[in-house]
Biopython code that builds the backbone (N, CA, C, O; Angstrom):
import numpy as np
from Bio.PDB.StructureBuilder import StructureBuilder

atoms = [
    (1, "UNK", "N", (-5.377, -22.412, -18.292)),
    (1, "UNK", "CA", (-6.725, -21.975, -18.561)),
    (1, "UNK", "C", (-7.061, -20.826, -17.617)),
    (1, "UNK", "O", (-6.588, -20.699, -16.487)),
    (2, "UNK", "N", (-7.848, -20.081, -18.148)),
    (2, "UNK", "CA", (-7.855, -18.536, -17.102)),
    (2, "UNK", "C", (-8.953, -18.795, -16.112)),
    (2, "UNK", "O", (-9.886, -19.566, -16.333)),
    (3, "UNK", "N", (-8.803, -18.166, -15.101)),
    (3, "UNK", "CA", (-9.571, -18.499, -13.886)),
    (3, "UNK", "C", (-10.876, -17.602, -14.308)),
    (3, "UNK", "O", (-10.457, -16.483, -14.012)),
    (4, "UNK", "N", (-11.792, -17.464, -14.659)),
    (4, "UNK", "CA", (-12.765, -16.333, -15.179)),
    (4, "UNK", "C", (-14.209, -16.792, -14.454)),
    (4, "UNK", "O", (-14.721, -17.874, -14.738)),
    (5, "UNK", "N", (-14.895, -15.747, -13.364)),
    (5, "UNK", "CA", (-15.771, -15.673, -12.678)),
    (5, "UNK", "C", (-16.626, -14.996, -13.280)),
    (5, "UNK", "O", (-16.369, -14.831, -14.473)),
    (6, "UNK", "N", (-17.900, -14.364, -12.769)),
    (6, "UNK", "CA", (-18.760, -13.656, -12.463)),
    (6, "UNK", "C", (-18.777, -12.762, -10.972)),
    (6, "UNK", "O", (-18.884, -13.322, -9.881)),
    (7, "UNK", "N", (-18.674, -11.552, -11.113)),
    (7, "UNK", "CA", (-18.461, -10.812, -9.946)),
    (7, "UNK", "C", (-19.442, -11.307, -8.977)),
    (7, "UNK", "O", (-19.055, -11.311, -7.808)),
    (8, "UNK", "N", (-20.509, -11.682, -9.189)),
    (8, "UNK", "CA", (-21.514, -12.407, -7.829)),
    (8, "UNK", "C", (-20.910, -13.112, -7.368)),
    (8, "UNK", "O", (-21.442, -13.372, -6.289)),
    (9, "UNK", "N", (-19.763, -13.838, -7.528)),
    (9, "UNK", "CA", (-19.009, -15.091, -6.907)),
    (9, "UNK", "C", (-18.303, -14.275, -5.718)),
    (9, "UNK", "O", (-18.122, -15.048, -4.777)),
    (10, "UNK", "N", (-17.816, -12.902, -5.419)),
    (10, "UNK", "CA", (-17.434, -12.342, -4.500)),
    (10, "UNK", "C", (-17.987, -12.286, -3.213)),
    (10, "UNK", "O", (-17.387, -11.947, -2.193)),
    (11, "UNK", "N", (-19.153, -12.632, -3.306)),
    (11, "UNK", "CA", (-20.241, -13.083, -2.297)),
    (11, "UNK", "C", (-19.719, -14.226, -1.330)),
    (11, "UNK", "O", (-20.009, -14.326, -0.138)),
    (12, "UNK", "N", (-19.153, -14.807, -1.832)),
    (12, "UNK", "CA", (-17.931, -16.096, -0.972)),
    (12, "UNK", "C", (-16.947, -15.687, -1.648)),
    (12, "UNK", "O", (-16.533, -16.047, -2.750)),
    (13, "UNK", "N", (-16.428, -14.571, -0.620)),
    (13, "UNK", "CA", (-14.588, -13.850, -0.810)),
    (13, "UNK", "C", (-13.604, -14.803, -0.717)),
    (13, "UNK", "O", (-12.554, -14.761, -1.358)),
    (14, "UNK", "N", (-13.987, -15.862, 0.247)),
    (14, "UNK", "CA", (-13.058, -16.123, 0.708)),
    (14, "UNK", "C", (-12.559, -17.333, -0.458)),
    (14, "UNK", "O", (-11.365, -17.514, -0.698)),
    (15, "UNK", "N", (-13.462, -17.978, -1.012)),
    (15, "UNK", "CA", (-13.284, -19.090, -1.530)),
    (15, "UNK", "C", (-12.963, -18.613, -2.996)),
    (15, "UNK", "O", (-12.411, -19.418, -3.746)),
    (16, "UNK", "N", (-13.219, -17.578, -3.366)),
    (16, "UNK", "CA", (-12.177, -16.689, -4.644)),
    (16, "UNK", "C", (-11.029, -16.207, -4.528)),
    (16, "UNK", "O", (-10.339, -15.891, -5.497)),
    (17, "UNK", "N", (-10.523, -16.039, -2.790)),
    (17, "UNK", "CA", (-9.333, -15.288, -2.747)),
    (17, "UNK", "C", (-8.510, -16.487, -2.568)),
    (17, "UNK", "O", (-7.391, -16.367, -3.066)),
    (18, "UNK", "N", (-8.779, -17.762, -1.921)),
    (18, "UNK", "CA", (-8.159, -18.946, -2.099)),
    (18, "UNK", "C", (-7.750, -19.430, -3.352)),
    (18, "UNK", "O", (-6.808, -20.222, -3.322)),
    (19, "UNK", "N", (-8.222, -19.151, -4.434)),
    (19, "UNK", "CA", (-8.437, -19.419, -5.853)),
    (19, "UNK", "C", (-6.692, -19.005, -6.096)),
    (19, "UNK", "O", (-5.780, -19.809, -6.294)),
    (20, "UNK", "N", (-6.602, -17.567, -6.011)),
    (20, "UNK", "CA", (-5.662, -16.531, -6.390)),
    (20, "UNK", "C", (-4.371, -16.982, -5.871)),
    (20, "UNK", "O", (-4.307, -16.739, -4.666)),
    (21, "UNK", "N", (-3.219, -17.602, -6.369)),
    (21, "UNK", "CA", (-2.076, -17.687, -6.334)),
    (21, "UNK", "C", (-1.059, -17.062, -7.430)),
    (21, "UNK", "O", (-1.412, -16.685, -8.547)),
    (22, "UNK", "N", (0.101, -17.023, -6.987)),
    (22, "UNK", "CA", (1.285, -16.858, -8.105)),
    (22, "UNK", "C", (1.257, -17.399, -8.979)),
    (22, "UNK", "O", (1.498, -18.606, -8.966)),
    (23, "UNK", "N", (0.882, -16.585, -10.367)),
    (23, "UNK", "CA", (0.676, -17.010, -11.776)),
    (23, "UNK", "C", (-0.532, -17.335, -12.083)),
    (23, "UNK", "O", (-0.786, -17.582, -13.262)),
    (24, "UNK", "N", (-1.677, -17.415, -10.964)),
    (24, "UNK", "CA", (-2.908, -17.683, -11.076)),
    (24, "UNK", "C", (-3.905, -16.747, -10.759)),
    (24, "UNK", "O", (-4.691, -16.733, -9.812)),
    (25, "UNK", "N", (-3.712, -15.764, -11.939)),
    (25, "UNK", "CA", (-5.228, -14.584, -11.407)),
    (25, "UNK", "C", (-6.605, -15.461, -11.898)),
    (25, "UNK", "O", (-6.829, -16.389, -12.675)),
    (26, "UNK", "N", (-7.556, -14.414, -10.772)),
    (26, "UNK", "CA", (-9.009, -14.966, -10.828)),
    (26, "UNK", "C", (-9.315, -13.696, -11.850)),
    (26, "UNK", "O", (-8.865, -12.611, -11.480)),
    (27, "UNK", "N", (-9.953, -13.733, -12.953)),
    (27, "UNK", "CA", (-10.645, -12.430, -13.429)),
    (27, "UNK", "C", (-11.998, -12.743, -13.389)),
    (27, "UNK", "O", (-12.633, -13.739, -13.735)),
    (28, "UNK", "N", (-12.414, -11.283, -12.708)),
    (28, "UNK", "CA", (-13.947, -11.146, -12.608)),
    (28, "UNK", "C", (-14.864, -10.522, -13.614)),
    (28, "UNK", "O", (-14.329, -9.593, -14.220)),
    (29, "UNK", "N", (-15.846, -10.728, -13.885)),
    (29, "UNK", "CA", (-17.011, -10.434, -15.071)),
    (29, "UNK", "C", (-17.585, -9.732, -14.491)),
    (29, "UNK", "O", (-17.552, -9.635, -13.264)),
    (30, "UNK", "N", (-18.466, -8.864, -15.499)),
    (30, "UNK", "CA", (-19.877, -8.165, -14.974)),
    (30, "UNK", "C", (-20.587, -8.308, -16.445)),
    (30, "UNK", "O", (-20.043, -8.209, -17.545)),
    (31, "UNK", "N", (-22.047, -8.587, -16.124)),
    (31, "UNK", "CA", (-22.567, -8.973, -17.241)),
    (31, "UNK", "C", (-22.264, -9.771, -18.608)),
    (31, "UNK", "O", (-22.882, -9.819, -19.671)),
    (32, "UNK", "N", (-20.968, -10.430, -18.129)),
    (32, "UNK", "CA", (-20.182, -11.308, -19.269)),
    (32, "UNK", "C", (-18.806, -10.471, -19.575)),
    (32, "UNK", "O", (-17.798, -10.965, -20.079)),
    (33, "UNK", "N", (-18.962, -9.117, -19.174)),
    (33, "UNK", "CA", (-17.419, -8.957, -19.778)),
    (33, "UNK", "C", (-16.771, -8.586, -18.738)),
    (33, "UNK", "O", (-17.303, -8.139, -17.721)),
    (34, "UNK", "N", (-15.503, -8.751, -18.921)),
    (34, "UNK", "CA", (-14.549, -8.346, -18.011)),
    (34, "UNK", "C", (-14.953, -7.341, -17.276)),
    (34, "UNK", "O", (-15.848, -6.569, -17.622)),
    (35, "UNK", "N", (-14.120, -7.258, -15.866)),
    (35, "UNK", "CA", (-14.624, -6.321, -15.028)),
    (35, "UNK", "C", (-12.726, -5.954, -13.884)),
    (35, "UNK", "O", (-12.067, -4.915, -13.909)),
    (36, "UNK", "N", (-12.573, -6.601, -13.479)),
    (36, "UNK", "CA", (-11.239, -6.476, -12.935)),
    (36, "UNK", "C", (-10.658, -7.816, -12.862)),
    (36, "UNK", "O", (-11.216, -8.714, -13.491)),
    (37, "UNK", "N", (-9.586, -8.072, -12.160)),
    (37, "UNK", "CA", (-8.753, -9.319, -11.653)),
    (37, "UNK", "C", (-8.210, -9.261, -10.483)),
    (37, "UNK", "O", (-7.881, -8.130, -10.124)),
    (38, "UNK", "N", (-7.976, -10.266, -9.648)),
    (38, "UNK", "CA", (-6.973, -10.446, -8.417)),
    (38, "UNK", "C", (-6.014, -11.258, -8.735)),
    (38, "UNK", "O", (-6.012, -12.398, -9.201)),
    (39, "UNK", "N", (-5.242, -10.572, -8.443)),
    (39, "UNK", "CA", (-3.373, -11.260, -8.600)),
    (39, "UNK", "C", (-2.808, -11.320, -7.398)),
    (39, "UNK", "O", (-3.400, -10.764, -6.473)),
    (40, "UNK", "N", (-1.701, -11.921, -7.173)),
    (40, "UNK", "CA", (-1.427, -12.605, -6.391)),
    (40, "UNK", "C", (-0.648, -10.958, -5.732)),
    (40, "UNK", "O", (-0.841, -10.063, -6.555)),
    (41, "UNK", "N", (0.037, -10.532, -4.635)),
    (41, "UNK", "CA", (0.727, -9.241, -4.168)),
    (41, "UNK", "C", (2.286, -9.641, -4.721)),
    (41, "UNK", "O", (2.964, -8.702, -5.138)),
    (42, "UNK", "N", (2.741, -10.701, -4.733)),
    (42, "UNK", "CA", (4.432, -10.732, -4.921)),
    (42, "UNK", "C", (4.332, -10.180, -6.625)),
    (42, "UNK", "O", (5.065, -9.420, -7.259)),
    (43, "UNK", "N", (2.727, -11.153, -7.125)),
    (43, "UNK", "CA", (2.859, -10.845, -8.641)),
    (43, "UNK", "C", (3.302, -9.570, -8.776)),
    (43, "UNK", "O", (4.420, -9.212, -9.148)),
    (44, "UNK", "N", (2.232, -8.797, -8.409)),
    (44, "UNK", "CA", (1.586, -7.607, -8.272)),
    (44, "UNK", "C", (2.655, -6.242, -8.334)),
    (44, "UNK", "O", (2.596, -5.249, -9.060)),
    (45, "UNK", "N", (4.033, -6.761, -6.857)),
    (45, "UNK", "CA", (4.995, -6.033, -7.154)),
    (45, "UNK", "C", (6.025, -6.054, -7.972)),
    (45, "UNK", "O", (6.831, -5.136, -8.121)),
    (46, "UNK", "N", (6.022, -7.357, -8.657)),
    (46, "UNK", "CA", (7.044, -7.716, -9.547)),
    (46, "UNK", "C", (6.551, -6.764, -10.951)),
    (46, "UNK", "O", (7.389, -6.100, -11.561)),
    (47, "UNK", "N", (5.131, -6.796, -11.354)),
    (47, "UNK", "CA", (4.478, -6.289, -12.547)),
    (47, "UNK", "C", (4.835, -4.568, -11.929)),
    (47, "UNK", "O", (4.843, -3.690, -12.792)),
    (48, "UNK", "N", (5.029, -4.281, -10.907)),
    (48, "UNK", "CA", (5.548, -2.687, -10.933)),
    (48, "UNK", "C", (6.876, -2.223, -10.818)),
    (48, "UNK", "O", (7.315, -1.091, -10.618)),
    (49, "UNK", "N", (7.393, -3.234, -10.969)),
    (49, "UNK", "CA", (8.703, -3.376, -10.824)),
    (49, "UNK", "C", (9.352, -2.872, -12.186)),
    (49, "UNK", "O", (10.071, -1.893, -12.386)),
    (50, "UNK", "N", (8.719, -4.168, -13.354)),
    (50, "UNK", "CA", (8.916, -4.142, -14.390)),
    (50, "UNK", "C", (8.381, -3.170, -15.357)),
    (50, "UNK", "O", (8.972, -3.066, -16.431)),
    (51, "UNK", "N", (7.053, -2.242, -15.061)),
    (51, "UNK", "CA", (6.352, -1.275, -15.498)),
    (51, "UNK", "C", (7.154, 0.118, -15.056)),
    (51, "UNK", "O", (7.078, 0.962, -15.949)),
    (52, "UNK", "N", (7.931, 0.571, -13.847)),
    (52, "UNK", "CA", (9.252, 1.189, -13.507)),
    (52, "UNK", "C", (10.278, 1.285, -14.304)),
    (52, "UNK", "O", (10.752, 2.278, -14.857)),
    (53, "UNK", "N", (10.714, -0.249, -14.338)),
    (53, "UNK", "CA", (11.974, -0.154, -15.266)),
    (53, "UNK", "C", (11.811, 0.066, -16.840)),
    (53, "UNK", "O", (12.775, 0.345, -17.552)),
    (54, "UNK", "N", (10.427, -0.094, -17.352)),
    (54, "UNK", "CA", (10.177, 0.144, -18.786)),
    (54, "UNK", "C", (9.919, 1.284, -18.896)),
    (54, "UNK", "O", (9.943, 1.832, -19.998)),
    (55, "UNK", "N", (9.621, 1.895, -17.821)),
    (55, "UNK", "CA", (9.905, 3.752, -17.856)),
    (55, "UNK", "C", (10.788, 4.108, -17.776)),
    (55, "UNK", "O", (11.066, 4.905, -18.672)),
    (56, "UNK", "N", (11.614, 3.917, -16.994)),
    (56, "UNK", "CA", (13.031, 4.230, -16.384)),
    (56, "UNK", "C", (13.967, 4.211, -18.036)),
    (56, "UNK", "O", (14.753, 5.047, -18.483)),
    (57, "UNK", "N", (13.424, 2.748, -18.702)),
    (57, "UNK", "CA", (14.785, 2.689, -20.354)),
    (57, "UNK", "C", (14.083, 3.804, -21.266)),
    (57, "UNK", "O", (14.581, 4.707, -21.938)),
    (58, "UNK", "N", (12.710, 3.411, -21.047)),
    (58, "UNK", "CA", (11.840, 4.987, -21.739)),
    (58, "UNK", "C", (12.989, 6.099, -22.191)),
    (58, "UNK", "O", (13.688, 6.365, -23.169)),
    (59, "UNK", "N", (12.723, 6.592, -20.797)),
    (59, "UNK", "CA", (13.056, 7.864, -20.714)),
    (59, "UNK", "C", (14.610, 8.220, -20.903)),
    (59, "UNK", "O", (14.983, 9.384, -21.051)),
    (60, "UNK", "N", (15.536, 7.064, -20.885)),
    (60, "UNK", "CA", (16.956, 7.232, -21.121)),
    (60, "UNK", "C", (16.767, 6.807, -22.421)),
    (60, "UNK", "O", (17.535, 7.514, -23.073)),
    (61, "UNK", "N", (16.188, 6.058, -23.182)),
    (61, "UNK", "CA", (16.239, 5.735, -24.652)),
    (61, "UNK", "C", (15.950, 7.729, -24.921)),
    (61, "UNK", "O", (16.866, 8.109, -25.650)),
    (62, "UNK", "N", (15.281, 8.588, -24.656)),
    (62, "UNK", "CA", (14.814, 9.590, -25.085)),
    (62, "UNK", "C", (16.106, 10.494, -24.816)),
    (62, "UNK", "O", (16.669, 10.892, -25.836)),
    (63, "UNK", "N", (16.613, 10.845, -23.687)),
    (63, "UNK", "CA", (17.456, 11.348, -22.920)),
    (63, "UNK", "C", (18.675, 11.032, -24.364)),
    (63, "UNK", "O", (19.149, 11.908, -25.087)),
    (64, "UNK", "N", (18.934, 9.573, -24.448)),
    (64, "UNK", "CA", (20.187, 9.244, -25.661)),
    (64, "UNK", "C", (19.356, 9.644, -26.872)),
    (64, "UNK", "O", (20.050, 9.009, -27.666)),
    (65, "UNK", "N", (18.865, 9.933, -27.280)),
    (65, "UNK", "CA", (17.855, 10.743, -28.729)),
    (65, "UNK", "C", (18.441, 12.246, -28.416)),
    (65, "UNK", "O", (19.218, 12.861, -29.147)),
    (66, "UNK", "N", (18.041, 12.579, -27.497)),
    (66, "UNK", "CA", (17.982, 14.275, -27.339)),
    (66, "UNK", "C", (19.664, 14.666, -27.200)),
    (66, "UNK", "O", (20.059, 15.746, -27.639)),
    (67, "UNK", "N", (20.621, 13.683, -26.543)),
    (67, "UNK", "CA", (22.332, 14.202, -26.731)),
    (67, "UNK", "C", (22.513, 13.812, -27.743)),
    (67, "UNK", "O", (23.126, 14.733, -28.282)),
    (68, "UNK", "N", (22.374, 12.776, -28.683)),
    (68, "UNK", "CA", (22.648, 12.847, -30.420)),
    (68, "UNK", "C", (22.024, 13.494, -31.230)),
    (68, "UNK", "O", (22.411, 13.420, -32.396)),
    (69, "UNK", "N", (20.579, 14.551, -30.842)),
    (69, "UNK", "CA", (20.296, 15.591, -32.051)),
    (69, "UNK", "C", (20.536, 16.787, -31.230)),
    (69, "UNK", "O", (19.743, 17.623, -31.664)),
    (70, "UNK", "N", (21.226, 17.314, -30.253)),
    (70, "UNK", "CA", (20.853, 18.291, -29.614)),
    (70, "UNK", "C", (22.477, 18.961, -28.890)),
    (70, "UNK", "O", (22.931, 20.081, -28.651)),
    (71, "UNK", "N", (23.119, 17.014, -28.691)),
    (71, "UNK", "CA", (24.355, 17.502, -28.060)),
    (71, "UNK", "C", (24.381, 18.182, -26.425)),
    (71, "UNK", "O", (23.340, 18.772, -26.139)),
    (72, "UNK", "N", (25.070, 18.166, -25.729)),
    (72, "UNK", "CA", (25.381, 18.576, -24.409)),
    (72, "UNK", "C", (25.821, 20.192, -24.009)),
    (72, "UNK", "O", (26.513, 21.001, -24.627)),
    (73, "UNK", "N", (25.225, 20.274, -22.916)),
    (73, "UNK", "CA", (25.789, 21.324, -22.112)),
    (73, "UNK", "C", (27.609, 21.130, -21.090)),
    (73, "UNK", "O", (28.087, 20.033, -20.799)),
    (74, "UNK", "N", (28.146, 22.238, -20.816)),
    (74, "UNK", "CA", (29.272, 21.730, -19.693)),
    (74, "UNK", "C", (28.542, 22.759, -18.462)),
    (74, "UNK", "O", (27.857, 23.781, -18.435)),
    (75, "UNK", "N", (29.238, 21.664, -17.355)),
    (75, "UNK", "CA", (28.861, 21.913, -16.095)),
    (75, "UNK", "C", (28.766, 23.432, -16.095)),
    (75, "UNK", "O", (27.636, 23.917, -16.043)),
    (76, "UNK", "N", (29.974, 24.353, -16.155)),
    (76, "UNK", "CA", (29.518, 25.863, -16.144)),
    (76, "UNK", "C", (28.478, 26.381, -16.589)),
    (76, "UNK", "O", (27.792, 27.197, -15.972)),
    (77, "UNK", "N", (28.210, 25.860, -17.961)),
    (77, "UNK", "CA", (27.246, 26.149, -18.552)),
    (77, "UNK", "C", (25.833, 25.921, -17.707)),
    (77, "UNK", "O", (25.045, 26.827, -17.438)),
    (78, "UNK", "N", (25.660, 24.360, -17.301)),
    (78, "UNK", "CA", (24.303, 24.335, -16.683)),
    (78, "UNK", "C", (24.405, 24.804, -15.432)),
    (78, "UNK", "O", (23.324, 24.577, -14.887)),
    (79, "UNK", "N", (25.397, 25.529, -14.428)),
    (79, "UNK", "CA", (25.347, 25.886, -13.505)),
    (79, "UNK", "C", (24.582, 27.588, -13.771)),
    (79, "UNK", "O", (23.474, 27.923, -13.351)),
    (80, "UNK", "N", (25.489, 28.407, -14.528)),
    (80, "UNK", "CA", (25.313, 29.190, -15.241)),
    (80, "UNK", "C", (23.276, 29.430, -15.910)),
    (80, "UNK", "O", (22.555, 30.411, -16.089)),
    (81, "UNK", "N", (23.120, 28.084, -16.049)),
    (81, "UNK", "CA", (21.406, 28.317, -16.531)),
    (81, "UNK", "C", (20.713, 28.099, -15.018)),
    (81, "UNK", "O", (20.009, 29.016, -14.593)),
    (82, "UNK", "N", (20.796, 27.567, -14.657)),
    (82, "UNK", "CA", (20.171, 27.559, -13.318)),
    (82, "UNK", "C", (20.304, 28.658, -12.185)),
    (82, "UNK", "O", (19.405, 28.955, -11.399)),
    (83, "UNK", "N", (21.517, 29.189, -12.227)),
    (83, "UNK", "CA", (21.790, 30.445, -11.613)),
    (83, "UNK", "C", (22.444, 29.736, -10.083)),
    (83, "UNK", "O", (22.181, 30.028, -8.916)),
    (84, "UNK", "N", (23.216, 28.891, -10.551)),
    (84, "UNK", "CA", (23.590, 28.024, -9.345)),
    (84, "UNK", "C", (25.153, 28.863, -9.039)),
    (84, "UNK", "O", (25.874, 28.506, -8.108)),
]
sb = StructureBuilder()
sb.init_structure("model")
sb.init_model(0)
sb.init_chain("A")
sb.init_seg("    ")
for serial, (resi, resn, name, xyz) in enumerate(atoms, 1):
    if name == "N":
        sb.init_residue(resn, " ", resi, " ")
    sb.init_atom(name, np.array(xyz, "f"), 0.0, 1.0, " ", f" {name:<3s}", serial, name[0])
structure = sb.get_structure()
């Protein structure tokens, strides 16, 4: 069941930040609707971890698109464009 406050409850930090464990965010309201959440920090880096690596296949899923319609350069060649 989701931990779901009212941002006035921040008023006693402490007894909301006690709330907040691994796998257990508190989300806060304003006027009834959502407003932010506190997650736990291990969560926190694991969710950027995984938001990294779903960029990271991103951009090689694209990278393998662009050498099957586009095909490769050789090293001379890209040395040659760069002026290396």
């Amino acid at each position: 069941m989701p931990n779901i406050k009212p941002i006035s409850d921040l008023r006693n930090y402490t007894a909301v930040i006690n709330e907040v464990t691994y796998g257990n965010r508190v989300y806060l309201t304003r006027n009834g609707h959502g407003e932010c959440a506190i997650i736990d920090m291990k969560e926190l880096d694991e969710l950027d971890k995984i938001k990294a690596l779903h960029t990271l296949m991103s951009k090689l899923e694209e990278a393998e698109v662009s050498i099957r319609e586009h095909g490769t350069i050789s090293a001379d060649e890209l040395e040659a464009e760069l002026g290396v």
